[in-house]
N, C-alpha and C positions, 0 to 999 in steps of 0.2 A: 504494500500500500504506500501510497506518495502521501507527501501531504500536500498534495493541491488537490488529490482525488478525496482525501480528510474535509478540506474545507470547502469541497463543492455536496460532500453529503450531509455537512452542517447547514449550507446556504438554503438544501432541500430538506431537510427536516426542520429548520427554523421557519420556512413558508408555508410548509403543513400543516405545523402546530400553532404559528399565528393565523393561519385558517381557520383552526379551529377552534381559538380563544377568540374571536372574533363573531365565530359565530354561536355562539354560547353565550357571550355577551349579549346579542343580539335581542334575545330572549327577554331582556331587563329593558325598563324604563329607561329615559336615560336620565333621568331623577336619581333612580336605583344605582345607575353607574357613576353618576355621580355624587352618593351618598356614601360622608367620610366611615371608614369602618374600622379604625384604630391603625391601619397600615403605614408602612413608612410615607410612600408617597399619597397617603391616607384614601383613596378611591380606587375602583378600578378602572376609570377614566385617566386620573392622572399618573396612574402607573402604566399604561398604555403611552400615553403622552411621553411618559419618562424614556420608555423602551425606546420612542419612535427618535427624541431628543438625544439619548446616547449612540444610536447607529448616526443619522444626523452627522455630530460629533465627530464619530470615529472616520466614517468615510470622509466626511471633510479632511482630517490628516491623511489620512491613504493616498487623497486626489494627490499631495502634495510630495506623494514617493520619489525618487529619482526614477521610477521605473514609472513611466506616463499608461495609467487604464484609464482609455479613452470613454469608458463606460461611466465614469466618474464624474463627468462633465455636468450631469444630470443633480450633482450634490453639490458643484461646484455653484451654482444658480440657486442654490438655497440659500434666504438667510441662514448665518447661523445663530444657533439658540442661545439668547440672553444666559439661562442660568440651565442646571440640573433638572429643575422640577418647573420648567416652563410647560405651559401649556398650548402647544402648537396649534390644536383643533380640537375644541371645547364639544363639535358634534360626533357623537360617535360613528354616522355615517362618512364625514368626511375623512375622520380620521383614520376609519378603515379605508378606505379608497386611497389615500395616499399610501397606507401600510402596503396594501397590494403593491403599488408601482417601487416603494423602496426594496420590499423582497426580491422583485423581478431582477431591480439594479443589484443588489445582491448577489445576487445565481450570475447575471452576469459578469460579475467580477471576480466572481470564483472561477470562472472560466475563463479569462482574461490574465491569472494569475500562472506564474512561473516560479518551479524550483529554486529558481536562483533570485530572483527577489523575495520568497519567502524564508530564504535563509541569510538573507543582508540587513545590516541594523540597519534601522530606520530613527527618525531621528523629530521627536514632537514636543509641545509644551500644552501641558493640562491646563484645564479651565483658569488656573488661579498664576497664568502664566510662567510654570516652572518646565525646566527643560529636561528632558530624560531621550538615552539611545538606548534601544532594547532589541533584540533581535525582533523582526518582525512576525515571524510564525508563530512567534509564543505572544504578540499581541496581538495579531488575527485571533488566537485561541480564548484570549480573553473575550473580543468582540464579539462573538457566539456567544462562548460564558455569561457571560452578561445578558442577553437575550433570555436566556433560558433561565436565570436566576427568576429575575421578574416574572419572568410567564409562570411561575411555578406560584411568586405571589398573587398574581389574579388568577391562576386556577384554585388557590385558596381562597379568596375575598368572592367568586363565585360559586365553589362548595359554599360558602357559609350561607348563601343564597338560594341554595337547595337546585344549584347547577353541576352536574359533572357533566367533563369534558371528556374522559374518556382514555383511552392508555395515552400516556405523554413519553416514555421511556424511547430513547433514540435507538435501540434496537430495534424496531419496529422498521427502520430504515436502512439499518444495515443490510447487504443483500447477503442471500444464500450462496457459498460458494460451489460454484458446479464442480 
């Protein structure tokens, strides 16, 4: 196994599985989704919000690789997000429909990615403008990581709403070896 072929089956189980928190979501008011439940980003609106705000984020650094994904262009026309816990799009219709088009750009830049950029540091500065070079594949890994953290939080803050979603475990995505 490569790891580009790693983080092109993270790019497709992260579009799955925000399929399907999305559509579970769905099911709620959007009172409901946006009624605070003790959580960190206290809603499951704005932890949705939050997800969409750190990819956002993150591929905004990536645009900025020495290694040019021309798929990237599409983040590069984003503002980027005032803070952590901004709230990009307050409806949950719109904000699924963009979630849709960021996954896409996603897969395609998992496809777009190369061995050898994902094994060369890269070189960014976090929100609170501090500078770090860390090898890149093990920050790609965070950027999935982090998707799937939070999704695990509104798949809780929707249990508790008497919503399952259903198996979330990335095995489900692994393929059988012939």
């Amino acid at each position: 196994m490569s790891l580009k072929s790693n983080f092109e089956l993270m790019a497709e189980y992260n579009q799955g599985m925000n399929e399907n928190i999305y559509q579970a979501a769905s099911k709620l008011s959007e009172t409901d989704l946006a009624k605070d439940q003790g959580a960190f980003f206290g809603s499951i609106i704005n932890t949705l919000n939050h997800i969409l705000v750190g990819d956002t984020i993150w591929l905004q650094r990536f645009a900025n690789h020495l290694e040019v994904f021309s798929v990237l262009d599409y983040v590069r026309a984003l503002e980027s997000p005032k803070s952590l816990d901004a709230i990009l799009y307050s409806e949950s219709g719109v904000l699924k429909e963009k979630r849709g088009k960021m996954d896409e750009v996603i897969k395609l830049f998992t496809k777009e990615l190369t061995e050898k950029a994902i094994s060369e540091p890269f070189s960014y500065k976090n929100t609170k403008g501090q500078a770090f070079i860390k090898n890149f594949g093990h920050v790609l890994q965070h950027f999935f990581n982090h998707q799937t953290h939070h999704r695990g939080q509104v798949s809780t803050l929707l249990y508790q709403q008497g919503i399952d979603i259903g198996v979330t475990d990335l095995l489900v995505n692994v393929p059988n070896v012939k």
